[in-house]
N, CA, C and O atoms as a printed pandas DataFrame, in Angstrom:
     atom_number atom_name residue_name chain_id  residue_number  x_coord  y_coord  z_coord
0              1         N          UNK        A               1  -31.137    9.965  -66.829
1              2        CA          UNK        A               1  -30.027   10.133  -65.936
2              3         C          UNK        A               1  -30.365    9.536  -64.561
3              4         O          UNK        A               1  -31.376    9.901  -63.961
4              5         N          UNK        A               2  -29.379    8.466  -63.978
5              6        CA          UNK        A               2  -29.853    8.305  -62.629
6              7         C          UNK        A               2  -28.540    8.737  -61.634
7              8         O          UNK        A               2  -27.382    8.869  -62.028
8              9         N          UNK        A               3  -28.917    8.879  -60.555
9             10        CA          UNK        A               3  -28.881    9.929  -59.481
10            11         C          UNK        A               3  -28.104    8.740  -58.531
11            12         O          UNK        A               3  -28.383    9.052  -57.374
12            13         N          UNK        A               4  -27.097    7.291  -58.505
13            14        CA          UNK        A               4  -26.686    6.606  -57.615
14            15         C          UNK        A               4  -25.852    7.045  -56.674
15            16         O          UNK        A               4  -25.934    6.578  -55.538
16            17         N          UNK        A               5  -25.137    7.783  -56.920
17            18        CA          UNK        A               5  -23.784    8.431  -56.039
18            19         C          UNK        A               5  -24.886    9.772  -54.917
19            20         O          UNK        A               5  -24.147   10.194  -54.027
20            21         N          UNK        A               6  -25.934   10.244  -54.849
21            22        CA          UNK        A               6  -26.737   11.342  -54.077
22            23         C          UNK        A               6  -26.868   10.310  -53.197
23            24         O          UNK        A               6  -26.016   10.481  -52.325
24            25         N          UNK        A               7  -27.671    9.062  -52.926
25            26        CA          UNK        A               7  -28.249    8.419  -52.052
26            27         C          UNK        A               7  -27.655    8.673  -50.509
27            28         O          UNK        A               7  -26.606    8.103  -50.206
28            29         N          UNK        A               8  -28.196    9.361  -49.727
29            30        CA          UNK        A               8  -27.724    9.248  -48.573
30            31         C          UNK        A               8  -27.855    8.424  -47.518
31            32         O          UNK        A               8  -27.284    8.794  -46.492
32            33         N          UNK        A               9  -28.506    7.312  -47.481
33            34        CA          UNK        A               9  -28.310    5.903  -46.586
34            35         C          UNK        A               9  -28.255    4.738  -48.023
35            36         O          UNK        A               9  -29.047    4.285  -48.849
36            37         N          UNK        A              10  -27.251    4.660  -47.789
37            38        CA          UNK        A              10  -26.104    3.126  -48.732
38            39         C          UNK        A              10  -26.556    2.353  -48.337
39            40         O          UNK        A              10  -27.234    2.514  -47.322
40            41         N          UNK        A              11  -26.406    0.973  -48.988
41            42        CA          UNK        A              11  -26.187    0.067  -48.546
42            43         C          UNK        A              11  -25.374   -0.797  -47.656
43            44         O          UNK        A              11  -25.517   -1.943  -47.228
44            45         N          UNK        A              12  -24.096    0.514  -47.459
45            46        CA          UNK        A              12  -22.852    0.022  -46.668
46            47         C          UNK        A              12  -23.440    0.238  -44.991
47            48         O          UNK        A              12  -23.211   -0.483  -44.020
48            49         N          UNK        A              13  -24.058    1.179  -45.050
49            50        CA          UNK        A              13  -25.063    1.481  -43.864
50            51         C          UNK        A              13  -25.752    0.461  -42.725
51            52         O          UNK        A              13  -26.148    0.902  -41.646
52            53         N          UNK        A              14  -25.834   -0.747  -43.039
53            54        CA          UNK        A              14  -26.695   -1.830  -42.946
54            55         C          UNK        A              14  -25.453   -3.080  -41.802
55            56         O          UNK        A              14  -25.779   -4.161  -41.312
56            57         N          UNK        A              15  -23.944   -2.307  -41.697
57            58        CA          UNK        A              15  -22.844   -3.124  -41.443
58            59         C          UNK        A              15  -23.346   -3.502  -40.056
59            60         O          UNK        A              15  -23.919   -2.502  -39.623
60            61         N          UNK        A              16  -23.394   -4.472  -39.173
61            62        CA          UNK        A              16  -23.811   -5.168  -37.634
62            63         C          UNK        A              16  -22.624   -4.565  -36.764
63            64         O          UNK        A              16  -22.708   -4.321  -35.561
64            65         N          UNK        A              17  -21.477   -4.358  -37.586
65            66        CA          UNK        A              17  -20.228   -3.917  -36.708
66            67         C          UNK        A              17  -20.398   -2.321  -35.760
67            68         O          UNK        A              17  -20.061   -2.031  -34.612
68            69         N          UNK        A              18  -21.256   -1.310  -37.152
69            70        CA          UNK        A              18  -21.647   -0.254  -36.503
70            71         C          UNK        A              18  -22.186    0.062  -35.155
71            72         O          UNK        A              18  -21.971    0.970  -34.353
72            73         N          UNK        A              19  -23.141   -1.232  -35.170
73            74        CA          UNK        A              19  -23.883   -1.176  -33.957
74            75         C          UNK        A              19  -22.831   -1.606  -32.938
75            76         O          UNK        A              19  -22.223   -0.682  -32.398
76            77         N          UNK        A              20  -22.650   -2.317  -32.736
77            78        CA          UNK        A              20  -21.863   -2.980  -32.001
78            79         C          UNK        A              20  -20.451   -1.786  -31.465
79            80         O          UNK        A              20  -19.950   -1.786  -30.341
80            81         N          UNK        A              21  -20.012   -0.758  -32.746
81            82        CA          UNK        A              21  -19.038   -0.072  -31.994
82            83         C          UNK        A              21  -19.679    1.098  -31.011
83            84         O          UNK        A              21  -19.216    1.497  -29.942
84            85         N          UNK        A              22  -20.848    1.516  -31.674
85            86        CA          UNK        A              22  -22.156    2.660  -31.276
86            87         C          UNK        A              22  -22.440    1.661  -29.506
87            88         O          UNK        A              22  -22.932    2.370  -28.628
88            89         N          UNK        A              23  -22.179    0.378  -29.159
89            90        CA          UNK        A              23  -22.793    0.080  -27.898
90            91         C          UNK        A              23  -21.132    0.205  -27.346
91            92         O          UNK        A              23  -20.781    0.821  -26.339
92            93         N          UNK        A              24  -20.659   -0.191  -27.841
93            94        CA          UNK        A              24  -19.110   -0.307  -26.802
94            95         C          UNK        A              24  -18.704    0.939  -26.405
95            96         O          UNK        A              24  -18.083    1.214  -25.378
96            97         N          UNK        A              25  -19.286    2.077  -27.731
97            98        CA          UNK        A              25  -18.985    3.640  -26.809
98            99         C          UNK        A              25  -20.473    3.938  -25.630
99           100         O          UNK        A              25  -20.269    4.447  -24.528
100          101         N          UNK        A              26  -21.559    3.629  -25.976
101          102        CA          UNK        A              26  -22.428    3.691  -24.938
102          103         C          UNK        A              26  -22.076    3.397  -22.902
103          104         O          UNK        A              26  -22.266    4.022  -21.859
104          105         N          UNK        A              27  -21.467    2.020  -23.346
105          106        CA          UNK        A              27  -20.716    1.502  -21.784
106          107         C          UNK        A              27  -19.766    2.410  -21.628
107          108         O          UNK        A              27  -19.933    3.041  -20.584
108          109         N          UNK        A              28  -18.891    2.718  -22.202
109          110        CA          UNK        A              28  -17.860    3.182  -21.898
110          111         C          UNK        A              28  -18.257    4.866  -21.030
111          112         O          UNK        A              28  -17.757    5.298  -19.992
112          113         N          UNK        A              29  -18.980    5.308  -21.640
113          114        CA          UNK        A              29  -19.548    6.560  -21.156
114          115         C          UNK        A              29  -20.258    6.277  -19.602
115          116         O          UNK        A              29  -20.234    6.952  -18.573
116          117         N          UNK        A              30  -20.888    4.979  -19.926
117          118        CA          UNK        A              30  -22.137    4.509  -18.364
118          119         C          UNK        A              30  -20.601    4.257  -16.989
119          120         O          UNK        A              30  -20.466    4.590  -15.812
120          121         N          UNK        A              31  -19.777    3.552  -17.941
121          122        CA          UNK        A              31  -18.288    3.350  -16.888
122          123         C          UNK        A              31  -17.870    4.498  -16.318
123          124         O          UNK        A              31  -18.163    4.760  -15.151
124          125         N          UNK        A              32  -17.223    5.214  -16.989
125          126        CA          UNK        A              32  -16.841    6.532  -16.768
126          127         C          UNK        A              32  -18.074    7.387  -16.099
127          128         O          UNK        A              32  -17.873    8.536  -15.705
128          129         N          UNK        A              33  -18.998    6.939  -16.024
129          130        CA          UNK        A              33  -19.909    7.889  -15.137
130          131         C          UNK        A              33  -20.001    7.189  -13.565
131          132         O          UNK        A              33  -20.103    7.747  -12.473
132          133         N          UNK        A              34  -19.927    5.860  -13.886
133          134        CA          UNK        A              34  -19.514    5.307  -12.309
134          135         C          UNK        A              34  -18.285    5.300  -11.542
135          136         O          UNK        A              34  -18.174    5.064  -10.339
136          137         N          UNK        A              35  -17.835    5.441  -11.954
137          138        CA          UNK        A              35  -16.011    5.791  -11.669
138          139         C          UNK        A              35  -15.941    6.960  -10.791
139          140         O          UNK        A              35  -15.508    7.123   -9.650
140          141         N          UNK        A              36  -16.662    7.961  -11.921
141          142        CA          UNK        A              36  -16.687    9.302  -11.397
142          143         C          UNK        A              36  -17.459    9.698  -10.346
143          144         O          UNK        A              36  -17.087   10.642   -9.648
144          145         N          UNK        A              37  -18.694    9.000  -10.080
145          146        CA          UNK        A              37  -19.306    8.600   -8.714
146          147         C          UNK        A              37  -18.798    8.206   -7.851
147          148         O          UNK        A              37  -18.461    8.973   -6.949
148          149         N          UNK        A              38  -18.548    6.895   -7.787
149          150        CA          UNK        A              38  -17.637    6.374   -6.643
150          151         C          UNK        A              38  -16.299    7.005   -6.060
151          152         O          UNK        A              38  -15.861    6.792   -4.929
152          153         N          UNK        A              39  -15.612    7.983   -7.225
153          154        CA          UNK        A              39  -14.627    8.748   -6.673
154          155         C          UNK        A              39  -15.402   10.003   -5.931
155          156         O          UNK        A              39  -14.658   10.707   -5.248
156          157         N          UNK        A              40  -16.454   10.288   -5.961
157          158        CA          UNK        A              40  -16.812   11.599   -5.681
158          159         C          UNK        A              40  -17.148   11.097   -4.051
159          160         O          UNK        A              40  -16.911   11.724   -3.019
160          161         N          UNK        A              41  -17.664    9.998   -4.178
161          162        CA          UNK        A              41  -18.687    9.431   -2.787
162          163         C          UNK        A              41  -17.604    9.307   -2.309
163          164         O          UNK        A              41  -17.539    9.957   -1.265
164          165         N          UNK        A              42  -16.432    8.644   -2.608
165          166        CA          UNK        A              42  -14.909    8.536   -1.499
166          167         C          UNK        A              42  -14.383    9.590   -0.891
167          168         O          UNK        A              42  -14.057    9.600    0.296
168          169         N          UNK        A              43  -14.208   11.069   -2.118
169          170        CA          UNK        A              43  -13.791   12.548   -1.983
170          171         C          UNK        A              43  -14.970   12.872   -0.128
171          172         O          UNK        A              43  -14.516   13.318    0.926
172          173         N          UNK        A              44  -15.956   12.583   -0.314
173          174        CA          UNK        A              44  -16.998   12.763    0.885
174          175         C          UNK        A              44  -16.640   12.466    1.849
175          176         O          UNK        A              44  -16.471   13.109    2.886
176          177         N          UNK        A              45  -16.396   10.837    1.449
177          178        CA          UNK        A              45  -16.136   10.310    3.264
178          179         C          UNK        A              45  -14.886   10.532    3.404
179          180         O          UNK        A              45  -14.327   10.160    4.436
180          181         N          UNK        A              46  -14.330   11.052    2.601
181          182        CA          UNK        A              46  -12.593   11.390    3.203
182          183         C          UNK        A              46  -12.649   12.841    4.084
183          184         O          UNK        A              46  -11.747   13.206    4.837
184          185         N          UNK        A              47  -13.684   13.457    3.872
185          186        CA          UNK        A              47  -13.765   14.673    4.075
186          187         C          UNK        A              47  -14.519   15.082    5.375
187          188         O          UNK        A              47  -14.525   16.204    5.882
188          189         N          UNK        A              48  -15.220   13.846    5.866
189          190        CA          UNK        A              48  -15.972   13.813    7.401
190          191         C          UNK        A              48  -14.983   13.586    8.557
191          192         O          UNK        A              48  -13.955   12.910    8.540
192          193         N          UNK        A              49  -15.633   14.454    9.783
193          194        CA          UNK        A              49  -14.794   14.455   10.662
194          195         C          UNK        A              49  -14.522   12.733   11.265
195          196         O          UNK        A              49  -15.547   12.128   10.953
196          197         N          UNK        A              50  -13.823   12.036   11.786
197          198        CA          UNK        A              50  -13.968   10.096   11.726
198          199         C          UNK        A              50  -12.605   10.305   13.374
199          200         O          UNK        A              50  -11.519   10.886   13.357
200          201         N          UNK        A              51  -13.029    9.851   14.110
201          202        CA          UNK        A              51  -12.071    9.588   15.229
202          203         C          UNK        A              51  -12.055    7.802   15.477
203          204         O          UNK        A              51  -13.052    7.258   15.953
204          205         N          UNK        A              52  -10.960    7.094   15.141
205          206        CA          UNK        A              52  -10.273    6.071   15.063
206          207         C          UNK        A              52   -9.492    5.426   16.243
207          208         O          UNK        A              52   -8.452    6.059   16.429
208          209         N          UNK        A              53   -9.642    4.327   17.152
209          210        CA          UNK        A              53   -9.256    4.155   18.058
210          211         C          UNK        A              53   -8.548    2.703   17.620
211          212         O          UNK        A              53   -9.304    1.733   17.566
212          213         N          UNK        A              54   -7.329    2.535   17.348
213          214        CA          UNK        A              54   -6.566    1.280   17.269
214          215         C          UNK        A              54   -5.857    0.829   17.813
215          216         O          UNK        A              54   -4.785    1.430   17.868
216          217         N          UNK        A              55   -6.012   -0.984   18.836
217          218        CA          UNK        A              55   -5.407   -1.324   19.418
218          219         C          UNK        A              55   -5.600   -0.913   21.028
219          220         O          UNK        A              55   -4.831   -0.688   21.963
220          221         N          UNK        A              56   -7.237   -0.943   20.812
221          222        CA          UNK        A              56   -7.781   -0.425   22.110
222          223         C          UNK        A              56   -7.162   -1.011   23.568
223          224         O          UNK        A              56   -7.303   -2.180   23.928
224          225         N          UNK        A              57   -6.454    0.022   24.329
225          226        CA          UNK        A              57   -5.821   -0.580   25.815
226          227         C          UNK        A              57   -5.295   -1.919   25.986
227          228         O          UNK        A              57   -5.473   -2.957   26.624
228          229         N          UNK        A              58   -4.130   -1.075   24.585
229          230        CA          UNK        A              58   -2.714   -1.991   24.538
230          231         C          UNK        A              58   -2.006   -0.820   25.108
231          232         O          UNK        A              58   -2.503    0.233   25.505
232          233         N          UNK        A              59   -0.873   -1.148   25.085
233          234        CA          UNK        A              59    0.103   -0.142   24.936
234          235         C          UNK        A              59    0.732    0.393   24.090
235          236         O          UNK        A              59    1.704    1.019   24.513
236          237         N          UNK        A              60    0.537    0.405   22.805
237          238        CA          UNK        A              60    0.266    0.794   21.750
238          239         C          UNK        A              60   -0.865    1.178   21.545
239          240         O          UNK        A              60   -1.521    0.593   20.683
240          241         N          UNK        A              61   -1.282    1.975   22.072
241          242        CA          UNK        A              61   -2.552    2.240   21.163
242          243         C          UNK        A              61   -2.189    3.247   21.006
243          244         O          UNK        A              61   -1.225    3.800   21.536
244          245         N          UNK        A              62   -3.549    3.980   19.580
245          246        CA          UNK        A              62   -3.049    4.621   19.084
246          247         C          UNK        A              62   -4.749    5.374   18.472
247          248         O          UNK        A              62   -5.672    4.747   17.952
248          249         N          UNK        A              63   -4.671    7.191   18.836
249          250        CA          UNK        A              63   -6.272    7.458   18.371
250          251         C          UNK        A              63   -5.739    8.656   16.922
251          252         O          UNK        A              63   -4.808    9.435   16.718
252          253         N          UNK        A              64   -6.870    8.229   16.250
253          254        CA          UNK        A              64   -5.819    9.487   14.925
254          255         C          UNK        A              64   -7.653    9.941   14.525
255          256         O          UNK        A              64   -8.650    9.279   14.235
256          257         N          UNK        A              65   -7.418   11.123   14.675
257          258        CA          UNK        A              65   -8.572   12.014   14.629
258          259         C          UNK        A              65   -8.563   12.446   13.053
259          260         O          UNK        A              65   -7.448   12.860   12.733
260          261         N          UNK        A              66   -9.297   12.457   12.223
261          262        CA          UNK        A              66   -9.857   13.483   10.998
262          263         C          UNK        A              66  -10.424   14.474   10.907
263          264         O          UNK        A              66  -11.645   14.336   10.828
264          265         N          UNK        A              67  -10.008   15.598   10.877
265          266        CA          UNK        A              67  -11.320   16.333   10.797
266          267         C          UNK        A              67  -10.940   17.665    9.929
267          268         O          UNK        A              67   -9.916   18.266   10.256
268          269         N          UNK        A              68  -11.642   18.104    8.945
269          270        CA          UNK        A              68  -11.483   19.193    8.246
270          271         C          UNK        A              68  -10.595   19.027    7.180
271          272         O          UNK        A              68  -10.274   19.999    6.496
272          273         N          UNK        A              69  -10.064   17.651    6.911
273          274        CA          UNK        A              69   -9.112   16.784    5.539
274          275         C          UNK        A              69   -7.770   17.012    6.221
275          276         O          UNK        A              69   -6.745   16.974    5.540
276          277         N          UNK        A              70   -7.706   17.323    7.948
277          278        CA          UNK        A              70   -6.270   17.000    8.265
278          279         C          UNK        A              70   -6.375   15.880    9.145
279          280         O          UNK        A              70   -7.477   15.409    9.427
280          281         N          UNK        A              71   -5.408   15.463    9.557
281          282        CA          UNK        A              71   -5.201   13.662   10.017
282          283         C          UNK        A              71   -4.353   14.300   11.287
283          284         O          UNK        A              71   -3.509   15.142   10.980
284          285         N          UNK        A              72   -4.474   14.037   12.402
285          286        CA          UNK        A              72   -4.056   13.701   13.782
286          287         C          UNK        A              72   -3.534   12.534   14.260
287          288         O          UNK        A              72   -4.353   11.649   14.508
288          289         N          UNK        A              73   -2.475   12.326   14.437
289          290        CA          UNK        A              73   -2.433   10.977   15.600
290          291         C          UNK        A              73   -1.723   11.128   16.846
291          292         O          UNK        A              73   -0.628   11.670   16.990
292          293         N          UNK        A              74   -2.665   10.439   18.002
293          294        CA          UNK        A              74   -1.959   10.719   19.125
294          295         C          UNK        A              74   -1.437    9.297   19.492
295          296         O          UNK        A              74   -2.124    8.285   19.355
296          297         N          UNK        A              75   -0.206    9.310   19.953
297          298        CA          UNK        A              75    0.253    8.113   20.358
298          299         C          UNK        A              75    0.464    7.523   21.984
299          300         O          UNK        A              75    0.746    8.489   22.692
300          301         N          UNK        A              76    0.428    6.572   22.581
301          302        CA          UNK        A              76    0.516    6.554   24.264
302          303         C          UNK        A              76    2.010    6.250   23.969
303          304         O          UNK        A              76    2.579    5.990   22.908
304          305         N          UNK        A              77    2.468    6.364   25.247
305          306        CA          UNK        A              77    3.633    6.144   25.600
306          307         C          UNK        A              77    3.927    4.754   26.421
307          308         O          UNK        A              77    4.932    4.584   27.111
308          309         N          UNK        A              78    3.022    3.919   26.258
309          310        CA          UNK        A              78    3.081    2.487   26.965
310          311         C          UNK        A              78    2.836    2.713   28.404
311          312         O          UNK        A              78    2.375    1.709   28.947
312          313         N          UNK        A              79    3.003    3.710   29.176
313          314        CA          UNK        A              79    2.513    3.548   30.382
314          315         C          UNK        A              79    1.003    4.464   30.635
315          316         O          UNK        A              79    0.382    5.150   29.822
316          317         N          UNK        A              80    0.704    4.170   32.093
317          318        CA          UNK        A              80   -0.049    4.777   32.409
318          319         C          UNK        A              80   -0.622    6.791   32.566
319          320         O          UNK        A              80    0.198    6.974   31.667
320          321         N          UNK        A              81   -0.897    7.477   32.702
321          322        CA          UNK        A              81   -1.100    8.846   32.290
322          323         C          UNK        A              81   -1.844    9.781   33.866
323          324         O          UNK        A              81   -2.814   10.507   34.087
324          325         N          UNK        A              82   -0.722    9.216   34.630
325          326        CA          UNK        A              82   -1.349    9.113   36.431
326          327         C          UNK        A              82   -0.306   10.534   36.495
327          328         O          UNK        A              82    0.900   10.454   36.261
328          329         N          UNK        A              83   -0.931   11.686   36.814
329          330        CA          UNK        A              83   -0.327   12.583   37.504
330          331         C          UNK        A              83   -0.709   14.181   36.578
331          332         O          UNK        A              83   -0.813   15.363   36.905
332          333         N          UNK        A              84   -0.818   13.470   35.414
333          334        CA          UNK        A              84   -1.006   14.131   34.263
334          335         C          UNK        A              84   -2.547   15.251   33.748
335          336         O          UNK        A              84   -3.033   15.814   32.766
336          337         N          UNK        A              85   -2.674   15.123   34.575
337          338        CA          UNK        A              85   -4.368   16.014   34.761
338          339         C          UNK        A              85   -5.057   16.212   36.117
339          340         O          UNK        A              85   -4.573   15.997   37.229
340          341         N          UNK        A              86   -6.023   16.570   35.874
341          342        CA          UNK        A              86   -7.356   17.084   36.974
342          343         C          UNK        A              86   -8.293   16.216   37.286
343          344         O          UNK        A              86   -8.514   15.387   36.404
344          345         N          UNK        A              87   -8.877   16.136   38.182
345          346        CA          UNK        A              87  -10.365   15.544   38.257
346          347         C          UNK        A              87  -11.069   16.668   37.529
347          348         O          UNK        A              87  -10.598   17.805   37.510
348          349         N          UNK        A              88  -12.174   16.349   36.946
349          350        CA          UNK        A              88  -13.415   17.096   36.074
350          351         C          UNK        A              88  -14.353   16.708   36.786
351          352         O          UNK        A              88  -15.081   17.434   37.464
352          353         N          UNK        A              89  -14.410   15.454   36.678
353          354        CA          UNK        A              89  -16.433   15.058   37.428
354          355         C          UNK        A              89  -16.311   13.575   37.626
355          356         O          UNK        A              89  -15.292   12.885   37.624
356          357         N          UNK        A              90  -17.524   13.241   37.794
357          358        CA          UNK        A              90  -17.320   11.961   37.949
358          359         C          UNK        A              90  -18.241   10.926   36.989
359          360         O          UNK        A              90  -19.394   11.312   37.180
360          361         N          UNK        A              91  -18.277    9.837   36.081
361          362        CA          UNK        A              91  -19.172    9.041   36.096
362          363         C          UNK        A              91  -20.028    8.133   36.616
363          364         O          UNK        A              91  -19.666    8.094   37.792
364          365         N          UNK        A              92  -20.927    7.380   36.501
365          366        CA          UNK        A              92  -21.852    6.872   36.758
366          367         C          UNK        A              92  -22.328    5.773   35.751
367          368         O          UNK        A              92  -22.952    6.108   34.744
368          369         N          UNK        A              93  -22.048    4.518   36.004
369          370        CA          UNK        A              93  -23.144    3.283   35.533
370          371         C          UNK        A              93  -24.030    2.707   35.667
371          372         O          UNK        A              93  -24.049    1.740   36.429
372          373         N          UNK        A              94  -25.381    3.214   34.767
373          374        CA          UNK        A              94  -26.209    2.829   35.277
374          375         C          UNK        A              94  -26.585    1.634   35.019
375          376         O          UNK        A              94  -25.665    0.979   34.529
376          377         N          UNK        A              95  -27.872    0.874   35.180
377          378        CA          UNK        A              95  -28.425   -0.919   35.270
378          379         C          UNK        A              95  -28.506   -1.240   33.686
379          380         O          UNK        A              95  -28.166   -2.245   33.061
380          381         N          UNK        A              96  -28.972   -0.247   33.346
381          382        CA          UNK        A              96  -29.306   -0.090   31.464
382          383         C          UNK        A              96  -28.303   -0.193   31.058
383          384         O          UNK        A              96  -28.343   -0.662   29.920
384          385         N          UNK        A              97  -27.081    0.064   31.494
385          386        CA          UNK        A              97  -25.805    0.136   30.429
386          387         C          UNK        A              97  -24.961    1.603   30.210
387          388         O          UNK        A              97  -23.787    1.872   29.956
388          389         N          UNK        A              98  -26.424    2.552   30.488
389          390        CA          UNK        A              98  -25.857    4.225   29.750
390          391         C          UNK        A              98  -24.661    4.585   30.835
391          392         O          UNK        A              98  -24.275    3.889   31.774
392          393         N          UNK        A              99  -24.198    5.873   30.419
393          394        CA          UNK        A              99  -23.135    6.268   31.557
394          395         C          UNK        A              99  -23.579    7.793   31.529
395          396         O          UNK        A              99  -23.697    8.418   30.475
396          397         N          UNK        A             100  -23.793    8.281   32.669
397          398        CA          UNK        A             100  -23.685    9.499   33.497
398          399         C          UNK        A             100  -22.744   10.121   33.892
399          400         O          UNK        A             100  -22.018    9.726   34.805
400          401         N          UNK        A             101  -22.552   11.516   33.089
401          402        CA          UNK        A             101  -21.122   12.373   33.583
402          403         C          UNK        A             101  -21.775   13.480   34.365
403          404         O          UNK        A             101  -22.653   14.255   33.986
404          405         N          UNK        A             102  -21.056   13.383   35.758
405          406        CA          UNK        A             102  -21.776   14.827   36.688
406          407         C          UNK        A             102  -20.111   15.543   36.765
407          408         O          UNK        A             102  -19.120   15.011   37.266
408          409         N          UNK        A             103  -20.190   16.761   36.166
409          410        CA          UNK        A             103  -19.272   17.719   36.495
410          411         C          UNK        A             103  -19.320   18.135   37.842
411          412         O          UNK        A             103  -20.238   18.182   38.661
412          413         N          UNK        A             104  -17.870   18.489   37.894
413          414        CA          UNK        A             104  -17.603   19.624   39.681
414          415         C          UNK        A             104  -17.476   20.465   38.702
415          416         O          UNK        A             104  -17.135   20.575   37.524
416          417         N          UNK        A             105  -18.181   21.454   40.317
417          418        CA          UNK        A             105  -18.143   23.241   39.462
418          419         C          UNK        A             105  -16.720   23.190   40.605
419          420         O          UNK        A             105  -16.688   22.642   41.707
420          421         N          UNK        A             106  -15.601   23.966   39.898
421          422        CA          UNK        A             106  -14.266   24.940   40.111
422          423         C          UNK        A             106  -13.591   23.661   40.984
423          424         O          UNK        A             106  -12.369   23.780   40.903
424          425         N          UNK        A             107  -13.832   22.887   41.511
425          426        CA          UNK        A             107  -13.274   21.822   42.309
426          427         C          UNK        A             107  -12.277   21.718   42.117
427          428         O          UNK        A             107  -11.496   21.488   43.040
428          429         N          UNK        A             108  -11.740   21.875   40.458
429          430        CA          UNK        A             108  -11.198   20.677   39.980
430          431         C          UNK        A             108   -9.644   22.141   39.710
431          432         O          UNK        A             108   -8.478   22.005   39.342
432          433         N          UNK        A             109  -10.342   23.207   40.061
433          434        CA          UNK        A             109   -9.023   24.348   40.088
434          435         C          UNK        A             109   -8.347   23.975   41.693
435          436         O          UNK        A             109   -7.133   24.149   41.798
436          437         N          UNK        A             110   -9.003   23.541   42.757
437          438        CA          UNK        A             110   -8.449   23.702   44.127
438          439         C          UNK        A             110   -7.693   22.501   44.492
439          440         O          UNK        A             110   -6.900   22.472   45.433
440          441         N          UNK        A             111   -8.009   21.324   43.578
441          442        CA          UNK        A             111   -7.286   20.402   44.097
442          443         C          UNK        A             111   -6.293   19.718   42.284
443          444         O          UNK        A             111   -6.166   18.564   41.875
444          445         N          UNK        A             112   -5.735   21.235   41.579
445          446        CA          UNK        A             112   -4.956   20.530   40.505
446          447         C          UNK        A             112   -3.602   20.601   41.061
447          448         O          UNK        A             112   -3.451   21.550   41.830
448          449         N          UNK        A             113   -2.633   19.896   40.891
449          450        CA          UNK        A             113   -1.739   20.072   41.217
450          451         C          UNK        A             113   -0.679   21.356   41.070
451          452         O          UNK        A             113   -1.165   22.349   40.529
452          453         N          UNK        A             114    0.533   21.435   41.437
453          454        CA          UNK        A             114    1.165   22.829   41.478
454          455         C          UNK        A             114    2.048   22.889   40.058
455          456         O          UNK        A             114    2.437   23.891   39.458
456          457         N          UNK        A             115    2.240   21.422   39.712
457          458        CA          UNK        A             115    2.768   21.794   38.366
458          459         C          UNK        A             115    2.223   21.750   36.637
459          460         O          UNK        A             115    2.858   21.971   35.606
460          461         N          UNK        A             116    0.851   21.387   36.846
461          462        CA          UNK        A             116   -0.255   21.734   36.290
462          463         C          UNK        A             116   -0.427   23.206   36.070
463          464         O          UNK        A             116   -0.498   23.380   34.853
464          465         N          UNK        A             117   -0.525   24.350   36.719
465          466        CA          UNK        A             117   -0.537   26.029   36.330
466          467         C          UNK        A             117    0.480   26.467   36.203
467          468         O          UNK        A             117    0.628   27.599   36.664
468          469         N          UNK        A             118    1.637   25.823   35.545
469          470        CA          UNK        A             118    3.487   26.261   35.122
470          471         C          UNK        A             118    3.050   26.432   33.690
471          472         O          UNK        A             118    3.869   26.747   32.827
């Protein structure tokens, strides 16, 4: 009695196509694992605080802040922003390039204007 139909590796076993479908699912898995990276690394930087300055001292410009996955934008109004605040302190340029901020202590309560504390 022989035993042909038990054999558990055939001869059909031996097909080049197998391999070949066994690598096309291999990539497909390596794809889908980069995909899923690069979406994750985007999910990140979407998620850092990022302050954006466009159209620097036009009149249009325009600064749109990120921070905490909400979006800000502040817009100018084409003119200047003269009347609209306090003195704080003053800067300083130095030979190197850096800049120096010296605050006033309370100064800046005695000489704000009257419709500034409304």
């Amino acid at each position: 009695m022989t035993h042909k139909h038990l054999s558990i590796l055939g001869e059909d076993d031996d097909d080049p196509m197998l391999s070949a479908v066994n690598l096309v699912d291999v990539f497909l898995v390596l794809v889908v694992a980069l995909l899923t990276a690069v979406a994750l690394q985007k999910q990140k930087e979407a998620d850092e605080d990022v302050t954006i300055i466009r159209n620097a001292g036009k009149p249009d410009m325009e600064i749109v802040v990120r921070k905490d996955g909400h979006e800000v934008k502040y817009r100018g109004n084409g003119g200047s922003s003269e009347g609209q605040g306090v003195r704080a302190g003053v800067a300083y340029k130095m030979k190197d390039g850096s800049i120096i901020y010296v605050p006033e202590a309370d100064a800046s309560a005695a000489t704000a204007p009257a419709d500034a504390e409304q």
